[in-house]
Phi, psi and omega in degrees: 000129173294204226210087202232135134260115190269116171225154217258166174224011168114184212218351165144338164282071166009307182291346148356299197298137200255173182275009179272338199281314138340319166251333080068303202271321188315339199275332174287152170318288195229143179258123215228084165246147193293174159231093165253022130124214191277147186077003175232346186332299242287323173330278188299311192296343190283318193291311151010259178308327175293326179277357183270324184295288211288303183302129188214019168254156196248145176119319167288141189256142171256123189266077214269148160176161195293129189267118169270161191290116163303105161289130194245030184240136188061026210203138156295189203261309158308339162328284184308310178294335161324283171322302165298351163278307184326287197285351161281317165318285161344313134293323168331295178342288153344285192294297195293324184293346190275006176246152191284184207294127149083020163312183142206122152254147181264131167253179198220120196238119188322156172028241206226128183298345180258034171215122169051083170174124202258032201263338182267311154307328186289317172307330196295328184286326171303332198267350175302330165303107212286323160002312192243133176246120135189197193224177178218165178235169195195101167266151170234181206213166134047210021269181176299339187299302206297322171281020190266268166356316181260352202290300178279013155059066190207115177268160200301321194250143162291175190298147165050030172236157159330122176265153131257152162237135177205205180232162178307317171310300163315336170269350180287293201289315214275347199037204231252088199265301190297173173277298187266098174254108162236129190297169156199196200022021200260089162323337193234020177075031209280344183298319172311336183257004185283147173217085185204052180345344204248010182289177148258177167212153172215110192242149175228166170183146199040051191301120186099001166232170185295008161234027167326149184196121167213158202214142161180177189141157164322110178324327183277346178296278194261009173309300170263041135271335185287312197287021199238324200274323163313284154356305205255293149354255228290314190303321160317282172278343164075045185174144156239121216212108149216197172201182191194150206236088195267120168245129172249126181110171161234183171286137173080003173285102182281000000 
């Protein structure tokens, strides 16, 4: 039966990676790495550079393809991601079928495949195809909350309260319920519409590289300077990646 490792390598620091993610990678055939396209290259070289470090068994092949774009016209927002799991799945297909009786290949998945990250679902869809026998293991890595956390020298949760995790659309409609929110996907800034000045927020981007960039302090302080850096950031590199951490209250605060 082939083999897919699904692995987490970590938020862009090679040292990220752990040594279960490392042998792992040693143990596959082909290493299935994404390309997603112009303005993202930055992407592809880090995993790169994690397989130029890490791999020292001779013989593994790097298998590079293309990620295709989530169409957003005329489709709701599961519409879309639906559809956009469909053809990526497809590709999987593709990449696993192409390893012989009893291979293995690997994917190397941003942070932790199990957080905001569709690769395990994905697989899963790949295996309703009876076409294909095989099985997958799923190691994990890094994530950004946890380098969010450590960039500020912070811990995630107040003493005995509640985390949320969620996405920007959602703190956009729901405001801001937890002691502890932490955000990720959020494209629009949602944080800037909260209305509540005294939380704090400890915001990051490109957590674990060398254009690592984080802020924090009261929210009503500093909102529309993270949006102005964010803003000049992504126009720089022509990609973004951040996340961000809102807390109201303190510790032993009932």
């Amino acid at each position: 039966m082939k083999h897919i490792n699904i692995i987490g390598i970590g938020t862009g620091n090679p040292e990220h990676v752990t040594i279960q993610a490392i042998n792992a990678m040693n143990a596959a055939d082909v290493i299935f790495l994404p390309v997603k396209g112009i303005g993202k290259e930055e992407l592809a070289e880090i995993r790169r550079e994690i397989c130029e470090r890490y791999i020292t068994r001779s013989g593994i092949r790097i298998s590079e393809f293309a990620v295709p774009q989530r169409q957003t016209a005329d489709k709701s927002y599961a519409q879309s991601v639906d559809a956009w799991h469909g053809e990526i799945a497809g590709i999987y297909g593709e990449l696993i079928a192409s390893l012989t009786d009893g291979g293995s290949g690997a994917f190397l998945v941003w942070g932790d495949p199990s957080l905001y990250d569709s690769t395990i679902r994905i697989i899963e869809r790949v295996r309703q195809d009876a076409r294909l026998d095989f099985d997958y293991s799923v190691v994990p890595g890094i994530t950004s909350i946890q380098a969010l956390a450590a960039s500020h020298k912070i811990p995630v949760n107040l003493v005995g309260k509640p985390v949320e995790i969620t996405t920007g659309r959602r703190l956009a409609r729901d405001g801001l319920q937890a002691a502890t929110t932490v955000v990720m996907l959020d494209g629009e800034q949602a944080f800037a519409k909260i209305d509540d000045p005294d939380a704090e927020i400890f915001w990051g981007a490109y957590l674990g590289t060398e254009d690592e960039i984080v802020r924090s302090g009261r929210l009503g302080d500093i909102a529309a300077d993270i949006q102005e850096l964010r803003a000049e950031a992504r126009q720089r590199h022509g990609w973004i990646m951040d996340i961000y951490l809102l807390r109201k209250g303190r510790d032993f605060e009932e």
